[in-house]
C-alpha positions in Angstrom: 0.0 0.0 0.0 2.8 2.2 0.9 4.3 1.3 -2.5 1.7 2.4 -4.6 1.3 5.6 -2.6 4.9 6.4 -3.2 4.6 5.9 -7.3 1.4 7.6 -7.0 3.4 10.6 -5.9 5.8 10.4 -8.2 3.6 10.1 -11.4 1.7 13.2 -10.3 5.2 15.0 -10.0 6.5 13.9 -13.3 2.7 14.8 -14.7 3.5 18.6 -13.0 6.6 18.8 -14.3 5.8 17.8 -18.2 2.7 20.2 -18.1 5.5 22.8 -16.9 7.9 22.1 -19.6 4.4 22.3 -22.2 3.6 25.3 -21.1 7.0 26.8 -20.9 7.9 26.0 -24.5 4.4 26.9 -25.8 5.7 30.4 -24.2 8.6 30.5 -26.0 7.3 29.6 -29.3 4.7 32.4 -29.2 7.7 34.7 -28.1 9.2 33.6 -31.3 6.8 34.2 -33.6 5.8 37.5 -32.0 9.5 38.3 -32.6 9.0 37.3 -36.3 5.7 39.8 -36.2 7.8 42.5 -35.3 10.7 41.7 -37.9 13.2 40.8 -34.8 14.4 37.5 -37.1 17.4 37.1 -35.3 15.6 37.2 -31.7 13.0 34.9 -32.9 16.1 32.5 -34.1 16.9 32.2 -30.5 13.5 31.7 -29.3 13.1 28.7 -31.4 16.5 27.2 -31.2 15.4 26.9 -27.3 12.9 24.9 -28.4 14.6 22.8 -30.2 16.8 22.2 -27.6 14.2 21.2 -25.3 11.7 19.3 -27.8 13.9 18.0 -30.8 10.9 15.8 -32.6 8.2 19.4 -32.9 8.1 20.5 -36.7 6.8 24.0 -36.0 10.0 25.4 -34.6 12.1 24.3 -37.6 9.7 25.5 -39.9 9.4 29.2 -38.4 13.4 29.6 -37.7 13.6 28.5 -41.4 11.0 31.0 -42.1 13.4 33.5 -40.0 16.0 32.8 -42.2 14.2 33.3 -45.5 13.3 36.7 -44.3 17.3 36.6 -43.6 17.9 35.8 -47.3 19.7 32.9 -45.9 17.8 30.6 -48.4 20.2 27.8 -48.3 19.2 27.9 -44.0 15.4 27.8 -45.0 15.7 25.0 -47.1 17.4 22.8 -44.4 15.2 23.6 -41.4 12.1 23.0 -43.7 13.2 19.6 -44.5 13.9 18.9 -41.0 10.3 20.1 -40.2 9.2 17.9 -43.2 11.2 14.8 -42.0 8.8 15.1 -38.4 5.5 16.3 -40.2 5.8 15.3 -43.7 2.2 16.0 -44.4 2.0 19.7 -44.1 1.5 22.3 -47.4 3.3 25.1 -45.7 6.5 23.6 -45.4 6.4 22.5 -49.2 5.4 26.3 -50.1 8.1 27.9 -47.7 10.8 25.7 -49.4 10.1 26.0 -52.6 10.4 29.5 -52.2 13.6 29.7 -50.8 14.5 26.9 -53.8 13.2 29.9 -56.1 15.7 32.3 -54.5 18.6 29.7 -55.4 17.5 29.6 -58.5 16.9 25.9 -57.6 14.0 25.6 -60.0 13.2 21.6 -60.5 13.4 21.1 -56.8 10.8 24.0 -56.4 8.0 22.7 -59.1 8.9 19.2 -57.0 7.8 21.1 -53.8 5.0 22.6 -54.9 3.4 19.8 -56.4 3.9 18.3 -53.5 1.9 20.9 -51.3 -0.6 21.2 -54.1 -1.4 17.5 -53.5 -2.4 18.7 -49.7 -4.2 21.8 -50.6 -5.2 21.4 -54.7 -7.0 25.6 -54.6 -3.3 27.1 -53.4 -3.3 29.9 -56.3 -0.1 31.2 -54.8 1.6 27.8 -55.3 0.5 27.7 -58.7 1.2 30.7 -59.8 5.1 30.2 -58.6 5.2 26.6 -60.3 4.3 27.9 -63.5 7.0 30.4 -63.4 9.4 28.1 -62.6 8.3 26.5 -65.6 9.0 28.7 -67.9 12.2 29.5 -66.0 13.0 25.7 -67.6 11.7 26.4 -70.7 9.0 24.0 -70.1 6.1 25.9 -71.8 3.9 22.7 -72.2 3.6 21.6 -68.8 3.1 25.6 -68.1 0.3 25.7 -70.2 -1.6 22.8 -68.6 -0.9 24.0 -65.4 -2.6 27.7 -66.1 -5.5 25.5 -68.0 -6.1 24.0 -64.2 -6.3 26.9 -62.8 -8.2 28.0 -65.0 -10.9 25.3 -64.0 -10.3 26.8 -60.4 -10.3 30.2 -61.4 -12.7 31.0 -64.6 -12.4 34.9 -63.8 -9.5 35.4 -63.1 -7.9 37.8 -65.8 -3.9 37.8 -64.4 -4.3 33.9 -65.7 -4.7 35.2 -69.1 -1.9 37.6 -68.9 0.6 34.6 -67.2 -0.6 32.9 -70.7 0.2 35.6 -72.8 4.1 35.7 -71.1 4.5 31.7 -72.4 3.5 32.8 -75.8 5.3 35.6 -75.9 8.6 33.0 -74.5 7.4 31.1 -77.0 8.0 33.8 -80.1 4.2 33.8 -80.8 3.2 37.2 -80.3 0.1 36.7 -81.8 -1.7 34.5 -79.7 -0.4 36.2 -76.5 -1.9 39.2 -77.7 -5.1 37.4 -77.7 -4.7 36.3 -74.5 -4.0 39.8 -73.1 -7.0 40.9 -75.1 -9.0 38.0 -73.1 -7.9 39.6 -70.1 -8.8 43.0 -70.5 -12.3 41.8 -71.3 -12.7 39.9 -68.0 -11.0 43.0 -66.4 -11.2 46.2 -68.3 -8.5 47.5 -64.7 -6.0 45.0 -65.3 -3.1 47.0 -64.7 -0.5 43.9 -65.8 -2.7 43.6 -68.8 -2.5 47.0 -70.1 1.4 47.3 -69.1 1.8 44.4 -71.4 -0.7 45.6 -73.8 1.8 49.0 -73.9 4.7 47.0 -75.1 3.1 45.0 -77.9 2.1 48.7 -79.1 5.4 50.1 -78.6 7.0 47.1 -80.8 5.4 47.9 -83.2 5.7 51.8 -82.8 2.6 52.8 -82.1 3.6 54.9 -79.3 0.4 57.0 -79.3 -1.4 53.7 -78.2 1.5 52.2 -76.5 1.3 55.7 -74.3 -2.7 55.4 -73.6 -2.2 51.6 -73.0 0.3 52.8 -69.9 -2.0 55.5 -68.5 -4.4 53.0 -68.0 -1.8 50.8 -66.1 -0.9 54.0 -64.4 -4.0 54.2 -63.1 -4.2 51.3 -61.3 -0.5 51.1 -60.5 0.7 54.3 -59.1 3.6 53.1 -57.4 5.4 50.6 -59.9 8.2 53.0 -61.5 8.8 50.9 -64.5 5.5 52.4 -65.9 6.9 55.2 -66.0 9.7 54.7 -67.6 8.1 53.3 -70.0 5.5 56.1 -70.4 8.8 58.1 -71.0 10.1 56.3 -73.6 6.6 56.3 -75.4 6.5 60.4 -74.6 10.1 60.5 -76.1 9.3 58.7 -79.4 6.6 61.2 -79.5 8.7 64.4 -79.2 7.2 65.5 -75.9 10.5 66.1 -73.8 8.7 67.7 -70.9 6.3 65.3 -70.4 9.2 62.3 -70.7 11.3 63.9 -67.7 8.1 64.7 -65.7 7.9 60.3 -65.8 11.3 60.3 -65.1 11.1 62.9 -62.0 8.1 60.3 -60.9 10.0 57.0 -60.9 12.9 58.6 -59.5 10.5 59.8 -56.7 8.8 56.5 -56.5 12.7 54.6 -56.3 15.7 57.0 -55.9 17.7 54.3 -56.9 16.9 53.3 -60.9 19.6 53.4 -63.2 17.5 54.0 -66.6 15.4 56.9 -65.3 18.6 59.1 -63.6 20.2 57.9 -67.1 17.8 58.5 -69.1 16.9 61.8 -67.2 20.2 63.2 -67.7 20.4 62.7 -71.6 17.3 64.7 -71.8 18.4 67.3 -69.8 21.5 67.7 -71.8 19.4 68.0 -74.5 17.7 71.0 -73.0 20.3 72.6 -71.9 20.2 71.8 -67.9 24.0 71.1 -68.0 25.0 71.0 -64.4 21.4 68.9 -63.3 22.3 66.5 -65.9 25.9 66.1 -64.2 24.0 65.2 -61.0 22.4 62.4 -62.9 25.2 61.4 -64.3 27.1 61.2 -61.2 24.6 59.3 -59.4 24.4 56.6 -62.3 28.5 56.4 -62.1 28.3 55.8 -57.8 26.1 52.6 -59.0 28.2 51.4 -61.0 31.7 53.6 -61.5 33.1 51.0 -64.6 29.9 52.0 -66.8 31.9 53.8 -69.3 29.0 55.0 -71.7 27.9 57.0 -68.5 30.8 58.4 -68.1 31.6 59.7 -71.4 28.2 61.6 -71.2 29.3 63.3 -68.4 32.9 64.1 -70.0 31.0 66.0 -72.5 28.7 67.8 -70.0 32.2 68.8 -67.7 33.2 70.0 -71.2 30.5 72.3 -72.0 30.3 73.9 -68.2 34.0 74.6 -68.6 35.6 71.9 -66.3 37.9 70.9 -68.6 40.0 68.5 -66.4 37.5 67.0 -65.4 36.3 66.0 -68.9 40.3 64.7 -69.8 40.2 63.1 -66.9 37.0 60.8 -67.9 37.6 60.3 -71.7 41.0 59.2 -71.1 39.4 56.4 -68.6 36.8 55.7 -71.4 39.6 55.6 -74.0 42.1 53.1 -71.5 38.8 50.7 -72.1 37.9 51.5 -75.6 41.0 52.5 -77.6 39.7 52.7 -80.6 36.9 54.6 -79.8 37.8 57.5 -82.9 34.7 59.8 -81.4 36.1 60.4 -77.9 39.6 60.8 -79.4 38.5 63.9 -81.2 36.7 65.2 -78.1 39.4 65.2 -76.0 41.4 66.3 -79.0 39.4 69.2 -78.7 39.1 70.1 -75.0 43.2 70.1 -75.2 43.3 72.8 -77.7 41.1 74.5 -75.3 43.7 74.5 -72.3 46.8 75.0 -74.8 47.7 71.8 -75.3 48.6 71.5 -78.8 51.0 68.7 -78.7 48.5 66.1 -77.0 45.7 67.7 -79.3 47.5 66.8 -82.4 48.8 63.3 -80.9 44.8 62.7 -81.0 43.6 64.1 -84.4 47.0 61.4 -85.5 45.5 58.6 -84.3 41.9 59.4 -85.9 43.5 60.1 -89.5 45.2 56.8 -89.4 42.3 55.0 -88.7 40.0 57.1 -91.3 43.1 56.3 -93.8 43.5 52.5 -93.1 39.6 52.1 -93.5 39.2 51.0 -96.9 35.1 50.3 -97.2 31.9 51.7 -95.1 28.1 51.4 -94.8 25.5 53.7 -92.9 23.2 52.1 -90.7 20.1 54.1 -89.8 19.9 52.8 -85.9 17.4 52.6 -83.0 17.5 55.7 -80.4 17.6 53.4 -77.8 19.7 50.9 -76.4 19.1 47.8 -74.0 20.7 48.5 -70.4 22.9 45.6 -71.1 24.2 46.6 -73.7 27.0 48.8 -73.4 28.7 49.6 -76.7 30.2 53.2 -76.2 29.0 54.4 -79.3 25.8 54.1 -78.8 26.4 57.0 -75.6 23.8 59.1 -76.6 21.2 56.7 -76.7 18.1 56.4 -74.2 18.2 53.0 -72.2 15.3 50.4 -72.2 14.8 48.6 -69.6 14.8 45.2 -69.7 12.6 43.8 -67.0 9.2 45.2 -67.9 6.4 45.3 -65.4 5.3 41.9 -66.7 7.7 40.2 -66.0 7.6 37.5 -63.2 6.9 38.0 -59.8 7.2 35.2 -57.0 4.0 35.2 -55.0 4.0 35.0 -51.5 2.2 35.1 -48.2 5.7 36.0 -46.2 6.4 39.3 -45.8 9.5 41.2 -44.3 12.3 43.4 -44.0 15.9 41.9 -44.7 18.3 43.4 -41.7 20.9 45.2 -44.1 23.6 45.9 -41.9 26.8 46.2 -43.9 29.1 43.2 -42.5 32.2 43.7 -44.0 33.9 40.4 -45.2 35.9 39.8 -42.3 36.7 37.5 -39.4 35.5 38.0 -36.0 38.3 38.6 -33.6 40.5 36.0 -31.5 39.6 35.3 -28.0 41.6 36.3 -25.4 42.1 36.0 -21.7 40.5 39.3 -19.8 38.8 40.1 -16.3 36.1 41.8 -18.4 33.8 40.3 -21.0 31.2 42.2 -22.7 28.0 40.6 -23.2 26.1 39.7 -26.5 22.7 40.3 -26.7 21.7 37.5 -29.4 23.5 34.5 -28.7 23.9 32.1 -25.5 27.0 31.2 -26.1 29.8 31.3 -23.1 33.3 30.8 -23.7 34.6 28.7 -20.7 37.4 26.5 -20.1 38.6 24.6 -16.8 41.9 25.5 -17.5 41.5 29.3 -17.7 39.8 28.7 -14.2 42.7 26.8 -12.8 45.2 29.1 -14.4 43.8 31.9 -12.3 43.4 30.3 -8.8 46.9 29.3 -9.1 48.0 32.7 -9.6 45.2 34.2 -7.2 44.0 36.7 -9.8 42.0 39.4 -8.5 39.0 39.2 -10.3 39.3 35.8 -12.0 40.0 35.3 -15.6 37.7 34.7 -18.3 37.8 34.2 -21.9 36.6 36.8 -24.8 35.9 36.8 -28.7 37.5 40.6 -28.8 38.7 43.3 -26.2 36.9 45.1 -23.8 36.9 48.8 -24.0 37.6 50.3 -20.5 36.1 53.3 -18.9 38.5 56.2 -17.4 37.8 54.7 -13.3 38.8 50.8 -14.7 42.5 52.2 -16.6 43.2 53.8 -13.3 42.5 51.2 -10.8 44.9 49.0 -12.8 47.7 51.8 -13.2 47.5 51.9 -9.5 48.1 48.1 -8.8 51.1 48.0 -11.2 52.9 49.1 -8.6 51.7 47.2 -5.8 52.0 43.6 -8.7 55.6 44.7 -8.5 56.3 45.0 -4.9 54.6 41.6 -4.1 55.8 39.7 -7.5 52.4 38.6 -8.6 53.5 38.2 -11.9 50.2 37.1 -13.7 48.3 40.1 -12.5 51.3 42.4 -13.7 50.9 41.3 -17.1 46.8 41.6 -17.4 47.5 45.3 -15.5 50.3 45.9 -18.3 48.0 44.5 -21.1 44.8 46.4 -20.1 46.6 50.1 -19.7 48.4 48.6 -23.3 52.0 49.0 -21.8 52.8 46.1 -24.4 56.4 46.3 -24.3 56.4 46.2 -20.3 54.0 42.9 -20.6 56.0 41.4 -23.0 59.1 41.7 -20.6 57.5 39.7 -18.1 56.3 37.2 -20.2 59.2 36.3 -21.7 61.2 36.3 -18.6 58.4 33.8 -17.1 58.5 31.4 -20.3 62.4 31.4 -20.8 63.1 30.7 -16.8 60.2 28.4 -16.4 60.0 25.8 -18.4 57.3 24.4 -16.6 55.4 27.1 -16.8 51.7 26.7 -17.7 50.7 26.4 -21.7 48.3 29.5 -21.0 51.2 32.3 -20.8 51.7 31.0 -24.5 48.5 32.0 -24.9 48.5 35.1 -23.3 52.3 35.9 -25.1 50.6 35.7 -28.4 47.6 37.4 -27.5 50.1 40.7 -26.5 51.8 40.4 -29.5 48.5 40.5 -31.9 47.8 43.6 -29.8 51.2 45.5 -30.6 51.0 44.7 -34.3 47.6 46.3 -34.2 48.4 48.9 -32.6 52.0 50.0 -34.2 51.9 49.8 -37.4 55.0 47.8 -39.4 56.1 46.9 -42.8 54.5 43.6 -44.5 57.5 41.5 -44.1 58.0 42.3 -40.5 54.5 41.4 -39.8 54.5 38.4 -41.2 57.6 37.3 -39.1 55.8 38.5 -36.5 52.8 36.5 -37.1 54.8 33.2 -37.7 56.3 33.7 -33.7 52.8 34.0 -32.8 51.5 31.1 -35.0 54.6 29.1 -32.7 52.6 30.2 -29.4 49.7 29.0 -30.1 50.6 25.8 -31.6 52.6 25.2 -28.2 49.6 26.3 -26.4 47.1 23.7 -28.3 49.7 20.7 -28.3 50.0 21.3 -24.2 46.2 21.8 -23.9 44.9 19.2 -25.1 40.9 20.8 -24.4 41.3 24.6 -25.2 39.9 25.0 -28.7 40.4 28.7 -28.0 44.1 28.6 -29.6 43.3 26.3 -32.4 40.1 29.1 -33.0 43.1 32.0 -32.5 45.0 29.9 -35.1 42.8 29.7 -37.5 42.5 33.5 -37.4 46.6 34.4 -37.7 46.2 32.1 -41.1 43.4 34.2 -42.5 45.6 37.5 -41.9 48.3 35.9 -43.7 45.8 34.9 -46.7 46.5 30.8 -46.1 42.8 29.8 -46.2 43.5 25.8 -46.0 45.1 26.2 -43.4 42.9 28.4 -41.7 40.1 26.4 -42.0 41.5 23.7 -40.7 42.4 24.9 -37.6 38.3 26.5 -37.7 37.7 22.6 -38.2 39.9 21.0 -35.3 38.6 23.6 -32.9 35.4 22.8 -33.9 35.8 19.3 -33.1 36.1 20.6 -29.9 33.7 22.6 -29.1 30.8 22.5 -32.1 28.8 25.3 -29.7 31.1 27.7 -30.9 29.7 30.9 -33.5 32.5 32.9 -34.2 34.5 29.3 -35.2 31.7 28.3 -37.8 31.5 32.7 -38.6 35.5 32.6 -39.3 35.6 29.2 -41.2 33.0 30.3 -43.4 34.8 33.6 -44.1 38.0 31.8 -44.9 35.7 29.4 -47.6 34.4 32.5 -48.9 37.8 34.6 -49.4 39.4 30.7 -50.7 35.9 31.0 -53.6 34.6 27.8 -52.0 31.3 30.2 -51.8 28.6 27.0 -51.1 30.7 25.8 -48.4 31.3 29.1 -46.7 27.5 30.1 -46.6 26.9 27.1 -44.9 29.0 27.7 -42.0 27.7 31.5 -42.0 24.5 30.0 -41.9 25.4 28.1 -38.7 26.6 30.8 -37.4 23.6 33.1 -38.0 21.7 30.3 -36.4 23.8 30.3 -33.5 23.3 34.4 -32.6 25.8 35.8 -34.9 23.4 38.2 -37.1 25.9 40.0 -39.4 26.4 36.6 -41.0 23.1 37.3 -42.8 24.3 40.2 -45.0 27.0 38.2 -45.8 24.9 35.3 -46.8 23.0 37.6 -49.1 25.7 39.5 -50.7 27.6 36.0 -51.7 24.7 34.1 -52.8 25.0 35.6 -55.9 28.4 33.7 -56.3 27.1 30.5 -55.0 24.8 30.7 -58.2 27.5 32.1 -60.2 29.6 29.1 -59.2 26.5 26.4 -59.1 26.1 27.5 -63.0 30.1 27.0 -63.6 
């Protein structure tokens, strides 16, 4: 009787403690996804990896930290924690539709259609889904199976007039501009406001220079789309063909106003301007088109001409000559500058020009006039085609992903560059986003025996110390002195950065103590990364200096056998001297261990990245992100371009 009372007792106290534990990570998870509400992404990364910790075998918190990431751009992240919430729930639409998206982003296009049919099979009236496997379609060239998929949902969706205008787009990929007028035609019927519909209906009139019609077509489209600036761009162009000049640049002021950042209207707006006369405004445009992109040499021979007429001559020699370095036998740019040099006196270097153009004019034997288009693509950059507007070549119809998840990217500018080593301190500064903490039994041994006062601990980077701290440790230099505690003398040393005085001690310690412990290696090469940074030397020096702290630390890890902290410190001495391999196998072996680790995973992936292994090194960054680190993210998005880049190699 006694007996059963007893497990009685105990079943109702493991019973309270799992309903705890339920309702403790039901809290959490609702903290995460109000994190992921409010666009905190790398917050609600946390909340969910805490669940994960606790309850492995849930799907939902994999799927939202991969959602997390997708709003990260960290696509390659998305996929993998939505086919870990797949492997536990494979049954569930949502996680098909969140991968394929983040498939879609790495250009991954099979795998996506393979996702979305698999989510369609779940929930068959998805339009969304749809709509983003037929664009992958045609991203493949598979304008068959795109077709039968838009006649489905056309059995869904009999009304709907965007279906008619995603039909006209595999027509028109498919060269038969007459039936995908037909089907835009079949849109505007079912809906006479179809913005998309007349945007495309607009460029079918502008091919074939109707441009009245083609203008008309986009003030319809205008009218429902106020906000999309390639309408009126477009509208522009149309204006243009027309002679009407002031109406062209009032589009252009618009879509500049609606995105400050488009290359074709600044262009485009500065080559009517210098048209006009407005010299100096269409500089401004000019030199905004050039801080996109300074190697666009069409641009900058515009603006040579436009320094030429307001009198800065210089300036003008200064950009033909770059243009001319690129395109030497550009003949029109020789006499130009030919020109500007007779201007400031220069009669020599004038002459030295007009030279080269006669001997070209005299060595071409044969040549035809071609009457030419007065635009050009924005791809295509042949520098005699300067004073042409630019097209641009993704028109409003072209394809956009849909998608119920919103959200801001966190843009942060992370330069490409390894987080710093970790070094002994009494101070560490806290991190707000990740849970990490450095620790090693070791470091805690290392200061009993020396009876440091406070105790040592370990940190990824140097603590900046306020005015009160610097002087409380000048003061006990002294008093480390008079009682010989020789430990403390060289953190006081290290913190007030008397570099030379710490390395005195050190070296005497090491040199008469052969016993000594492996950690004043440690501490020895951690003061002499510090003097390099701080005084300044010539390359060769600092490389010899580097190799004597390369020695330390490899003394350090064979003597402690469980500090990854050198191995980590290593890896970060091989990156400065720009020998990757190594480098990330010292990342590697101190990840061995101590897998917990960020700034390891943050570091090896840089190393991958700066070595061109780009698909390995996003992987560890996406680790690392995971793990708290958020400025991985903006480095996952600026090199996923490469990863494709190098995927299509």
């Amino acid at each position: 009787m006694r007996l059963k009372f007893l497990f009685s007792i105990v079943l109702s106290f493991v019973f309270v403690v799992a309903s705890y534990c339920q309702i403790n990570t039901d809290r959490v998870m609702l903290m995460g996804r109000n994190a992921l509400y409010y666009e905190d992404y790398v917050l609600a990364i946390q909340r969910f990896n805490a669940v994960i910790d606790t309850k492995p075998y849930l799907a939902d918190p994999y799927f939202y930290r991969g959602l997390a990431k997708f709003y990260l751009e960290d696509y390659a992240g998305g996929v993998s924690d939505c086919s870990l919430a797949l492997d536990r729930k494979p049954y569930t639409s949502q996680y098909y539709t969140l991968r394929g998206l983040c498939r879609i982003n790495m250009q991954q296009y099979a795998l996506a259609i393979a996702d979305y049919r698999a989510s369609l099979q779940q929930n068959p009236t998805e339009k969304n889904n749809w709509h983003n496997m037929v664009l992958c379609m045609m991203e493949l060239k598979l304008f068959d199976e795109a077709n039968q998929a838009l006649d489905t949902m056309m059995y869904f969706w009999p009304r709907e007039s965007s279906l008619c205008t995603m039909k006209a787009q595999v027509f028109l990929a498919k060269q038969d501009t007459l039936i995908a007028e037909e089907w835009v035609d079949s849109a505007l019927v079912l809906n006479k406001y179809d913005g998309g519909a007349w945007g495309m209906k607009a460029a079918m009139f502008a091919k074939r220079e109707q441009f009245k019609d083609a203008e008309m077509a986009l003030d319809m489209a205008i009218m429902q789309k106020p906000r999309v600036p390639i309408l009126y761009v477009n509208r522009a162009l149309a204006r243009y063909q027309q002679n009407n000049i002031r109406g062209a640049m009032a589009d252009y002021d618009q879509a500049i106003e609606i995105d400050a950042s488009s290359y074709v209207a600044h262009y485009n707006r500065g080559l009517l301007r210098a048209q006009v006369g407005d010299n100096n405004r269409a500089i401004e445009d000019f030199d905004f088109v050039l801080s996109l992109d300074s190697t666009d040499m069409v641009a900058l021979y515009n603006r040579a001409i436009l320094l030429d007429m307001v009198g800065d001559y210089k300036g003008a020699i200064r950009d033909i000559s770059l243009v001319l370095d690129v395109y030497p036998q550009f003949w029109v740019g020789y006499r130009q500058r030919a020109a500007i040099l007779r201007k400031i006196g220069d009669v020599y270097g004038a002459e030295r020009d007009e030279f080269r153009v006669l001997k070209a004019e005299m060595e071409v034997r044969t040549g035809t006039y071609k009457v030419q288009s007065s635009t050009r693509k924005k791809s295509e950059q042949r520098i005699e085609d300067y004073n042409k507007l630019v097209v641009d070549e993704e028109q409003d119809n072209a394809t956009h992903y849909a998608s119920e998840f919103r959200g801001r990217v966190q843009n942060k500018q992370t330069e490409l560059r390894c987080m710093p080593e970790y070094v002994l301190a009494f101070y560490a500064k806290p991190h707000p986003t990740r849970r990490y903490m450095p620790y090693s039994k070791n470091v805690d041994d290392f200061s009993k025996a020396n009876k440091l006062e406070p105790s040592l601990v370990l940190s990824c980077g140097d603590f900046s110390l306020d005015s009160i701290q610097i002087n409380n440790h000048q003061q006990r230099i002294s008093a480390d002195i008079v009682i010989g505690a020789t430990c403390q003398l060289v953190m006081d040393y290290y913190l007030v950065r008397d570099f030379e005085s710490a390395m005195s001690v050190l070296d005497s310690v090491i040199v008469s103590d052969k016993k000594s412990s492996p950690l004043y290696l440690f501490l020895r090469a951690q003061v002499r990364t510090a003097q390099i940074e701080a005084q300044p030397i010539n390359e060769s020096e600092m490389r010899l200096r580097y190799f004597e702290i390369l020695q330390d630390y490899k003394l350090c890890s064979k003597n402690l056998a469980d500090f990854p902290y050198s191995l980590y410190n290593t890896g970060n001495i091989y990156v400065k001297l720009k020998d990757y391999a190594s480098a990330v196998n010292a990342y590697t072996e101190a990840i061995k261990y101590d897998a917990r680790m960020p700034e390891a995973f943050f570091n090896r992936g840089v190393a991958y990245i700066l070595s061109g292994k780009y698909s390995l090194g996003l992987a560890d960054l996406s680790k690392a992100g995971e793990m708290g680190l958020y400025q991985a993210y903006n480095l996952i998005k600026r090199y996923s371009k490469e990863l494709s880049r190098e995927t299509k190699e």
